[in-house]
C-alpha positions in Angstrom: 105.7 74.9 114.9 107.6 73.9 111.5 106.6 75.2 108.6 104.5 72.1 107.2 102.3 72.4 109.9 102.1 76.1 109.6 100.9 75.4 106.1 98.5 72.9 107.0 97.1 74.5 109.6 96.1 77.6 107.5 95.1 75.1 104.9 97.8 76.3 101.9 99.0 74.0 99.7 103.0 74.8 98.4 103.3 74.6 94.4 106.7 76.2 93.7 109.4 78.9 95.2 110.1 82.3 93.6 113.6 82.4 92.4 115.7 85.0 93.5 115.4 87.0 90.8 111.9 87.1 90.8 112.2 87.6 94.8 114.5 90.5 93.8 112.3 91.7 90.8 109.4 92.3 93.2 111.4 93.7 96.3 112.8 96.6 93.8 109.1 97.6 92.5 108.1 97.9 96.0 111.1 99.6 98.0 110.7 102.2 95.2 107.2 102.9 94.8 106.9 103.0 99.0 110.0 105.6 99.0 108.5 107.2 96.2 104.9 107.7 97.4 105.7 108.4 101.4 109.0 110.7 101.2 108.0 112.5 104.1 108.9 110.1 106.0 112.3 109.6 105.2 112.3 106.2 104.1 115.3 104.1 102.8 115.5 102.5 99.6 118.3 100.1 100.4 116.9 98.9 104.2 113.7 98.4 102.6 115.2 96.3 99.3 117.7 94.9 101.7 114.7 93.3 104.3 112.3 92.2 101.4 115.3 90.7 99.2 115.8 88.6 102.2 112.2 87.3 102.2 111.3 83.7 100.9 108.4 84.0 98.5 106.0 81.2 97.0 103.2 80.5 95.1 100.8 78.6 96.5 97.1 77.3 96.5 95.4 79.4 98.8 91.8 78.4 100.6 88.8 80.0 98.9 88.3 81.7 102.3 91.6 83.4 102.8 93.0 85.9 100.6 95.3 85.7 98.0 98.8 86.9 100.0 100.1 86.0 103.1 102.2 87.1 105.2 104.7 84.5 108.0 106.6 86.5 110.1 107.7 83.1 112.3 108.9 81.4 109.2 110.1 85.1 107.3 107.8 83.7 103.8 105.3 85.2 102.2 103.0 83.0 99.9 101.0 84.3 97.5 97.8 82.7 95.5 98.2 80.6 92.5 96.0 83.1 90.7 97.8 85.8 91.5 99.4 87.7 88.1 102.3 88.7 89.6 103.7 90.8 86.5 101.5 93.2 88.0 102.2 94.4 91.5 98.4 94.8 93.1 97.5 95.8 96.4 97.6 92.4 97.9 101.7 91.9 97.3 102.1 95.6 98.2 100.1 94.9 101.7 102.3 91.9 102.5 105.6 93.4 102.0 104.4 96.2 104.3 103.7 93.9 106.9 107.2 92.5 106.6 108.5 95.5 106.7 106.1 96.8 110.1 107.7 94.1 112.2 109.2 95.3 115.7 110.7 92.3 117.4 112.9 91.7 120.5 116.3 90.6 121.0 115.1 86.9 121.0 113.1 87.4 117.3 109.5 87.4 119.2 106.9 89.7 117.8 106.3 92.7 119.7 104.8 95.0 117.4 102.9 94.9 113.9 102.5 98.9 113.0 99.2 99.7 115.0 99.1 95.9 116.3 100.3 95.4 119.9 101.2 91.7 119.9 101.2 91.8 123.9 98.0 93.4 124.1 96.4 91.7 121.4 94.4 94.8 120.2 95.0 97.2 116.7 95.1 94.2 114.5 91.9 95.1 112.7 93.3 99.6 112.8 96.5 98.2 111.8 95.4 96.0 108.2 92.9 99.5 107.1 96.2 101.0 107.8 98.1 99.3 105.8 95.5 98.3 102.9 95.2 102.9 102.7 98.7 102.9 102.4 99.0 100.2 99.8 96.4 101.6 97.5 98.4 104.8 97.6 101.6 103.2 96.5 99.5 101.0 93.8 97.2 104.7 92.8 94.0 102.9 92.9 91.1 105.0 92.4 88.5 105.9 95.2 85.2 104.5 94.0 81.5 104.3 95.8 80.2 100.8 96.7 77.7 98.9 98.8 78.6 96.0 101.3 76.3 94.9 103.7 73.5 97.2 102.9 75.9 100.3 104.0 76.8 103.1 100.6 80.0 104.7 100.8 83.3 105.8 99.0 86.4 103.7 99.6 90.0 103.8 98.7 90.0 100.1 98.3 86.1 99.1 96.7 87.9 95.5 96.5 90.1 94.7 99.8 88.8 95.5 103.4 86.9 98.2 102.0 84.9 99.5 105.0 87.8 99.3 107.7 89.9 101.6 104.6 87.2 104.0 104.8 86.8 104.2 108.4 90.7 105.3 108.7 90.1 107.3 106.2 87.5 109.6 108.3 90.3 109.0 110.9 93.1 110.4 109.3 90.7 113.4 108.3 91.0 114.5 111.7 94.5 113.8 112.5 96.2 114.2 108.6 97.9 111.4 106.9 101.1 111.8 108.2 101.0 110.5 111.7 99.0 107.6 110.4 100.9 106.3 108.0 104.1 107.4 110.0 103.3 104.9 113.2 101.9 102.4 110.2 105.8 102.3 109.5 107.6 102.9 112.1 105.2 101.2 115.0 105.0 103.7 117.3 102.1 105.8 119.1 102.2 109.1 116.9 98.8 108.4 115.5 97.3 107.4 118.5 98.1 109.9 120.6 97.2 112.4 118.1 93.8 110.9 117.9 93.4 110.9 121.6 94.3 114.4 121.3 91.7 115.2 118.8 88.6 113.4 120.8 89.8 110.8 124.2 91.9 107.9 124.9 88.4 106.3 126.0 87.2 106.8 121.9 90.0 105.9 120.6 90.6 102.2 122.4 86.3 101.7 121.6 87.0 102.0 118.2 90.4 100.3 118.3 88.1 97.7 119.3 85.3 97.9 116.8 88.0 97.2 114.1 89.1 94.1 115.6 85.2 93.2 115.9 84.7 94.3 112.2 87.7 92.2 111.1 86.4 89.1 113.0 82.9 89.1 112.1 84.2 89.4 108.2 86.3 86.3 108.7 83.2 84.1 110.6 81.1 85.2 107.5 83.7 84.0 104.8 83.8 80.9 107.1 80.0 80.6 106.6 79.9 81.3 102.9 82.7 78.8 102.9 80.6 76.4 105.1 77.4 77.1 103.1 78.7 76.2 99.5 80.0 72.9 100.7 76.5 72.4 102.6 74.8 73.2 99.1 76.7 71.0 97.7 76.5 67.7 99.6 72.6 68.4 99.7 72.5 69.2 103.6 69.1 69.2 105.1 67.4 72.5 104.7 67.5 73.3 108.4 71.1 73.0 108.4 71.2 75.9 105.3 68.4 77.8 107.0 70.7 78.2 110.3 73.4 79.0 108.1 71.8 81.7 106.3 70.5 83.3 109.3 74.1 83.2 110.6 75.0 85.1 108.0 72.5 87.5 108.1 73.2 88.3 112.0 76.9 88.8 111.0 75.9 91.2 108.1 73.8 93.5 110.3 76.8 93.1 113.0 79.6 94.3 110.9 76.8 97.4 109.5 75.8 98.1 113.1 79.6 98.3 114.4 80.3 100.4 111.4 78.1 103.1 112.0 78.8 103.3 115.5 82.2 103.3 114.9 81.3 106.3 112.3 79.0 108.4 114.8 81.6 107.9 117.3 84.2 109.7 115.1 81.9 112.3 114.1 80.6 113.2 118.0 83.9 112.9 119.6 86.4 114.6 116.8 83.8 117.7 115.7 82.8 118.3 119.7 86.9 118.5 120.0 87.4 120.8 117.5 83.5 123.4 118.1 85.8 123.6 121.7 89.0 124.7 120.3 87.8 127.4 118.3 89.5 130.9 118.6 88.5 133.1 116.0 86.2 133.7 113.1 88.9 132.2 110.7 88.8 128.7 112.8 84.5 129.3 112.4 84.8 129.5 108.3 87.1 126.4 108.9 85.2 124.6 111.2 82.0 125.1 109.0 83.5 123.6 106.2 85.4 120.9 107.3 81.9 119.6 109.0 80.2 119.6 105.7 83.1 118.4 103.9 82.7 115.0 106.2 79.7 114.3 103.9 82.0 112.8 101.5 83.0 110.0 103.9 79.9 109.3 105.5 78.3 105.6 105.5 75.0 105.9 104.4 71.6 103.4 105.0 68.0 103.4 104.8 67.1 105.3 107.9 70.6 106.8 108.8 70.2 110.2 110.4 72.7 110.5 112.6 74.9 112.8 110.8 72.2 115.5 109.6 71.1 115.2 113.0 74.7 116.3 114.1 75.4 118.5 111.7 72.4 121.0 112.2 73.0 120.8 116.4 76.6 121.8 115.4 75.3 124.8 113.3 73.5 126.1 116.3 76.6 125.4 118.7 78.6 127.5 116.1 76.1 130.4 116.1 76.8 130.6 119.4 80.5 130.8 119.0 80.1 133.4 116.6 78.3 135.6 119.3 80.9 135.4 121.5 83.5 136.0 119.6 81.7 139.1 117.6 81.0 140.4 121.0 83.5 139.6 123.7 86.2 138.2 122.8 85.6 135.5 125.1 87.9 132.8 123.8 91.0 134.8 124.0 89.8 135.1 127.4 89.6 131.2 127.5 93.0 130.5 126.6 94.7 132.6 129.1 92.5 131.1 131.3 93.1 127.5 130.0 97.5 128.4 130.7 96.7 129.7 134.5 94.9 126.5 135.5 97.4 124.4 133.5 100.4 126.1 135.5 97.7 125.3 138.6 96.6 121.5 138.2 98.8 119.9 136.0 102.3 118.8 139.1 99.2 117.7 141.5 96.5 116.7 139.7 97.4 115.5 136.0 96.5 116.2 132.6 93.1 114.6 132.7 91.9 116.4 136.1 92.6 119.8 134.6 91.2 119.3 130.9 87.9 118.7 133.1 88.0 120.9 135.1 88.4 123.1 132.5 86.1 122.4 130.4 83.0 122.5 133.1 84.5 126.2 133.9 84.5 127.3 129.8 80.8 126.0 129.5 79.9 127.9 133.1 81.9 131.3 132.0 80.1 131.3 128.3 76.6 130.2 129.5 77.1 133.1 132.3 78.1 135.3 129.1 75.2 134.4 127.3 72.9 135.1 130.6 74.2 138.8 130.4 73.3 139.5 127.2 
């Protein structure tokens, strides 16, 4: 596919190229405020400047539906919106330029990887642009603020640009730190991943994998419909036509606020359960105790939502609990040693995921048969 037809199929109409100075001008601001902001991760200024110097950039007539940057990695361009002010680096250009800079491709220049987007697979797309957009509003320093979308009140990083899917990494990376986020964000590899899969299940992590892809699509059919309803209002449609339309959207609202705050109640469940079973001491209890209520800061709130203070008092009892055994028995030093001799047992015949169960069922058996003593 040529680049005309790449164009016209994403409906963007070409006004002018950025010179090379101005191609320059922005690939300097960027490789310096990414190196700047994410030193940890050893970044370097001149492969950076070198790769985004290289890219072509335009400005462009975007359609009302899309949004103002884009991103080609077949034709190595990125286009950005007539109305764009690009004096002032925004989130948008800085998003873009990470994406270009994300790419993992093989020896014959096909896309294999896109930071937490596996091309082959075709999953991560929606984990991978929250990604990206929380790292991009770091480099920028835009301000957390509280909003409402879709009948759902939270705090976001990015109020303006993929707002909920920034928040929901966001409780993400509260579990796992920033560091192997933003790490496999840049580099493409399976840091974060695993470490989330360490911090709940591989079966949580690939649902809500999923849910951001759903959450990303069900955005995109509802700017479609906006799109779609506007022009309907317009030609003066027939009112059944807008009726349809407006229920349309409607179902895709309560979609996208639905698969939000399942995706929320699965972090909460899975991540807290993981961390109530790894408790050692009284120090990890203090910890644990406040790092649950902490959580209230990124909660998605509705009319009706319980879920959490539901959570939160079971998990108060569940801590008592731990408290009393530790206070009394030691148990969980116990546990541990017992956790290594079934390791050294299990794990050349049976595998990882046959001993963590196994496990697990014998910890719940040896504390509830504590508990029956006393």
């Amino acid at each position: 596919m040529n680049i005309n037809s790449i164009l016209r199929k994403e409906g963007i109409e070409l006004k002018s190229q950025l010179d090379k100075s101005q191609v320059n001008r922005i690939a300097t601001i960027i490789s310096e405020k990414i190196c700047d902001t994410f030193p940890e991760h050893n970044l370097n200024y001149n492969d950076i400047f070198s790769m985004l110097s290289t890219l072509d950039m335009f400005i462009a007539k975007m359609p009302a539906d899309s949004t103002a940057a884009k991103y080609f990695s077949k034709i190595n361009a990125i286009y950005f919106s007539d109305t764009m002010d690009l004096e002032n680096i925004d989130t948008l250009v800085i998003h873009e330029c990470i994406h270009a800079i994300q790419e993992v491709k093989n020896s014959n220049g096909k896309l294999l990887k896109l930071g937490l987007y596996n091309f082959s697979s075709s999953k991560g797309q929606g984990i991978n642009e929250a990604a990206v957009q929380l790292m991009a509003t770091k480099i920028a320093n835009v301000q957390e603020d509280s909003v409402k979308y879709y009948n759902l009140d939270f705090h976001t990083p990015s109020p303006l640009f993929y707002p909920i899917e920034t928040a929901l990494i966001h409780q993400m990376a509260y579990f796992t730190g920033s560091y192997p986020l933003f790490h496999s964000t840049l580099y493409s590899n399976h840091i974060f991943k695993n470490t989330f899969i360490a911090k709940s299940n591989e079966k949580v992590y690939h649902t809500i994998e999923n849910n951001f892809d759903l959450i990303i699509h069900h955005e995109e059919l509802l700017s479609f419909s906006y799109a779609e309803l506007a022009e309907y209002s317009q030609n003066n449609a027939n009112l059944n036509k807008i009726k349809k339309l407006n229920q349309k959207i409607d179902n895709l609202k309560n979609s996208i606020l639905n698969l939000t705050l399942s995706t929320q109640n699965l972090i909460i469940e899975s991540c807290f359960n993981s961390e109530l079973d790894n408790i050692r001491d009284m120090a990890s209890v203090k910890t644990f105790r406040q790092r649950l209520y902490d959580f209230n800061n990124l909660l998605f709130t509705t009319a009706n939502y319980d879920f959490y203070s539901k959570f939160y008092y079971e998990m108060m009892n569940k801590l008592e609990e731990k408290e009393e055994l530790i206070n009394k028995h030691g148990v969980l030093n116990y546990l541990n040693d017992l956790q290594t001799d079934l390791l050294d047992l299990t794990k050349d015949q049976f595998g990882f995921n046959f001993f963590r169960r196994l496990f697990n069922k014998l910890k719940l058996l040896f504390e509830e048969a504590i508990r029956e003593k006393n």
